[in-house]
C-alpha positions in Angstrom: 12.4 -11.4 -52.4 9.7 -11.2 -49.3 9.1 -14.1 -48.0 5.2 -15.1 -47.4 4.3 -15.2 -43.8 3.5 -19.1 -42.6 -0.1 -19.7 -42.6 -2.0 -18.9 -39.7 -4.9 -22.3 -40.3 -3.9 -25.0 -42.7 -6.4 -27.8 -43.6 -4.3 -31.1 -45.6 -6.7 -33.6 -47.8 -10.1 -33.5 -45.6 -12.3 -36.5 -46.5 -15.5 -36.6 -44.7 -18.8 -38.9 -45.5 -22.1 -38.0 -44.5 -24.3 -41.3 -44.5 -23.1 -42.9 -47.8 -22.3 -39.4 -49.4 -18.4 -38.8 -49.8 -19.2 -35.0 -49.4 -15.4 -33.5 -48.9 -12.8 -35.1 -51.1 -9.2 -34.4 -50.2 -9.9 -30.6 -49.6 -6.6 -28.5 -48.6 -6.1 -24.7 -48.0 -4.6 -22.1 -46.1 -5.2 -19.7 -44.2 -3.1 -16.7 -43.2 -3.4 -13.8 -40.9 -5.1 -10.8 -42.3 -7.0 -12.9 -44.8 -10.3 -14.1 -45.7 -10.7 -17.2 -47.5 -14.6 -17.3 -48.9 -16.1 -21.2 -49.3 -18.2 -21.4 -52.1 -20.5 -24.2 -54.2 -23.7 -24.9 -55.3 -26.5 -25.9 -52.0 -25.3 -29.3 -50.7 -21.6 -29.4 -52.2 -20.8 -29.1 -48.0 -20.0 -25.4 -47.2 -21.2 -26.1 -44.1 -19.7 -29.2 -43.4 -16.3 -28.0 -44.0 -16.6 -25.0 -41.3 -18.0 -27.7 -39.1 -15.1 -29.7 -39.8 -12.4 -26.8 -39.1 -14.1 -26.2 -35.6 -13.4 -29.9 -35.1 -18.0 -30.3 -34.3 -17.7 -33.3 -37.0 -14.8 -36.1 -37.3 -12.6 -36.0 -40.4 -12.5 -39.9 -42.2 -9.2 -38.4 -43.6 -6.9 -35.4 -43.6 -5.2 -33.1 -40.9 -5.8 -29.5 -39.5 -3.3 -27.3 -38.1 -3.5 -24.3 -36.1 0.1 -22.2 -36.5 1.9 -25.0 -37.4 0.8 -27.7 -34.7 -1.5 -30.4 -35.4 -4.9 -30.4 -34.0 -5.2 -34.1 -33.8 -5.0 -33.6 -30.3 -6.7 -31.7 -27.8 -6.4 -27.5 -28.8 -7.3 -25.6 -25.9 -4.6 -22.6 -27.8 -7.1 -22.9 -31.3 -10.2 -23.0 -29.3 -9.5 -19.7 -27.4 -8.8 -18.1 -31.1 -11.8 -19.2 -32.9 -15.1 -17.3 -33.0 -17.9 -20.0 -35.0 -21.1 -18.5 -36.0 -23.2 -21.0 -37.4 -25.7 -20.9 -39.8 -28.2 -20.6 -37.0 -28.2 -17.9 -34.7 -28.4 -20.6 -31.4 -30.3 -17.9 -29.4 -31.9 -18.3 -26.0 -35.3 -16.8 -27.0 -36.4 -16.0 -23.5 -33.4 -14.0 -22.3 -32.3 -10.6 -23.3 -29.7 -9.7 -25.9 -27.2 -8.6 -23.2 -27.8 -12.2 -20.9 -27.2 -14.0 -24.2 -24.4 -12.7 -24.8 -22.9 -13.1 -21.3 -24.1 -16.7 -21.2 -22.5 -17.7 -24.6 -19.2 -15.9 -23.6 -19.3 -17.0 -19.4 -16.6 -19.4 -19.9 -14.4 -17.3 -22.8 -13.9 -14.0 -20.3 -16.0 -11.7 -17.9 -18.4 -9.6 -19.7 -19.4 -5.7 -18.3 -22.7 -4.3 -19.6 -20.6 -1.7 -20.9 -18.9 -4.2 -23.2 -22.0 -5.5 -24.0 -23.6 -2.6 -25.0 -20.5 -1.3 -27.2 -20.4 -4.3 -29.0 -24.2 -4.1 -29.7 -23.8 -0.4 -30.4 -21.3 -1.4 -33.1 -24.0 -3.7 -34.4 -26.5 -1.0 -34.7 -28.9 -3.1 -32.3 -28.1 -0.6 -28.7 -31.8 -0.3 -28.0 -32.3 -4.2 -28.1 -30.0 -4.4 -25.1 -32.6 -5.7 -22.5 -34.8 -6.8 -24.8 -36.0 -10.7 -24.7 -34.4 -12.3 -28.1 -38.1 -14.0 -29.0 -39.3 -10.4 -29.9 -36.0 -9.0 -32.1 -36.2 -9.2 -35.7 -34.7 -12.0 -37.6 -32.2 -9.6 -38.7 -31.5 -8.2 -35.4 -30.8 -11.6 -33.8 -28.1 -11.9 -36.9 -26.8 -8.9 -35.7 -26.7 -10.1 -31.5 -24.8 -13.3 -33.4 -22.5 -11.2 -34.7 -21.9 -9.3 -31.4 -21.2 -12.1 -30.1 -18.4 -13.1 -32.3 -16.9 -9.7 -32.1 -16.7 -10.2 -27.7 -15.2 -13.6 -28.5 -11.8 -11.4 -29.4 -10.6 -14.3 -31.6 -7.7 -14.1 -34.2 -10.0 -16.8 -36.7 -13.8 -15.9 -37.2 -15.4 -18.6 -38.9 -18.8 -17.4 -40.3 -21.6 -19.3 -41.8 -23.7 -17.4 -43.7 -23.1 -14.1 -41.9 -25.3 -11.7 -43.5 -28.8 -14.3 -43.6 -31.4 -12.2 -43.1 -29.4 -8.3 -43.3 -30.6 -5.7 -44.9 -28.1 -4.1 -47.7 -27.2 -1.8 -44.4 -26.5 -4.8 -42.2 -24.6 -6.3 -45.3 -22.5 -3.0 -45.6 -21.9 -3.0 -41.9 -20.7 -6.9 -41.3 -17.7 -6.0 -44.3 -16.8 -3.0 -42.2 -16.6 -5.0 -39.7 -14.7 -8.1 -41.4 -12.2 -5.6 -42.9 -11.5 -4.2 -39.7 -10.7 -7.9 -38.4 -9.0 -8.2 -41.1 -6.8 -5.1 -40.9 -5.9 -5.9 -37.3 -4.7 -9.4 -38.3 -7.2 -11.3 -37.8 -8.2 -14.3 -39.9 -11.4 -15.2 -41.6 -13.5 -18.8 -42.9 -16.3 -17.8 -44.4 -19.1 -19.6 -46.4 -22.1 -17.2 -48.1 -24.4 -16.6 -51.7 -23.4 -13.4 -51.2 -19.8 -12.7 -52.1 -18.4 -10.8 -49.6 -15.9 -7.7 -50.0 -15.3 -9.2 -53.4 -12.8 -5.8 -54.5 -10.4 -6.7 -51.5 -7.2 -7.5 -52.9 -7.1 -10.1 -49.1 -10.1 -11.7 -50.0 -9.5 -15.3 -51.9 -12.6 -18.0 -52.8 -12.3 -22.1 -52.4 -14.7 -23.6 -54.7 -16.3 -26.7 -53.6 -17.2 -29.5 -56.4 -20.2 -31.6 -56.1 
């Protein structure tokens, strides 16, 4: 018999208010490596709120995380280096260029070459954008720089929020490439979306949040 490997994120009983709204009641799961765990609810049952809550950017009332095996009630320098967050906002700097974004988001993660840059941007179909100021990409492209930007962050646990807002069927097709290949290497993934991602992947599991 083959024993399951431990779980690379675990998340015990989460209870967490917003205002008078008990929005997360006792939610638990798992997480292991080389798996993507897919959030999903009606608008308002907190999607969001829960990846906020596993990135530790809002207190938990209740429950416990941990990050392979250790508590995270303390501070997690180990879980911070291994966790790439893109939220549902791209948090651009609209007056600097895709390539000075990304080095400014990633400045205190690792050094950054323009050759890096530019691979990663490659990968993300947006090359030509490199020295471009983000105010005049396209919504979709600055989805894409987002993206980049979590793929430079070399991170075991992507956390995505809404990844493919704003992609074209292309860009869609491209970020589950992309997740597989996360995936494949043994990487984990938290994601929340309307659009089910690689829904035929026998790694791919769904948490459904009640209102």
């Amino acid at each position: 018999m083959t024993v399951a490997a431990a779980p690379l994120f675990e998340a015990r009983a989460v209870h967490l208010w917003r205002g008078d709204k008990h929005l997360l009641r006792g939610v638990s799961f798992t997480l292991r490596a080389g798996e993507l765990l897919q959030i999903i609810g009606p608008n308002g049952v907190g999607k969001s709120t829960l990846l906020r809550a596993v990135c530790r950017l809002l207190p938990m009332e209740e429950g416990e995380l941990f990050w392979s095996g250790e508590s995270l009630r303390q501070d997690a320098p180990e879980f911070a280096s291994q966790l790439a967050y893109l939220a549902h906002s791209n948090a651009l700097k609209a007056d600097l260029t895709a390539i000075e974004n990304l080095r400014f988001e990633l400045a205190l993660r690792r050094d950054l070459s323009n050759e890096q840059a530019v691979g990663a941007l490659s990968l993300l179909g947006i090359a030509h954008c490199a020295q471009l100021p983000v105010r005049v990409l396209s919504a979709g492209q600055r989805r894409r720089l987002s993206l980049a930007r979590v793929l430079l962050c070399e991170a075991a646990m992507w956390i995505l929020d809404e990844p493919t807002t704003n992609l074209d069927s292309a860009g869609i097709q491209l970020i589950e490439q992309l997740m597989s290949q996360h995936l494949a290497r043994g990487g984990a993934i938290l994601t929340a979306a309307h659009h089910k991602l690689l829904p035929d992947d026998a790694r791919a599991r769904t948490l459904e949040l009640q209102s």
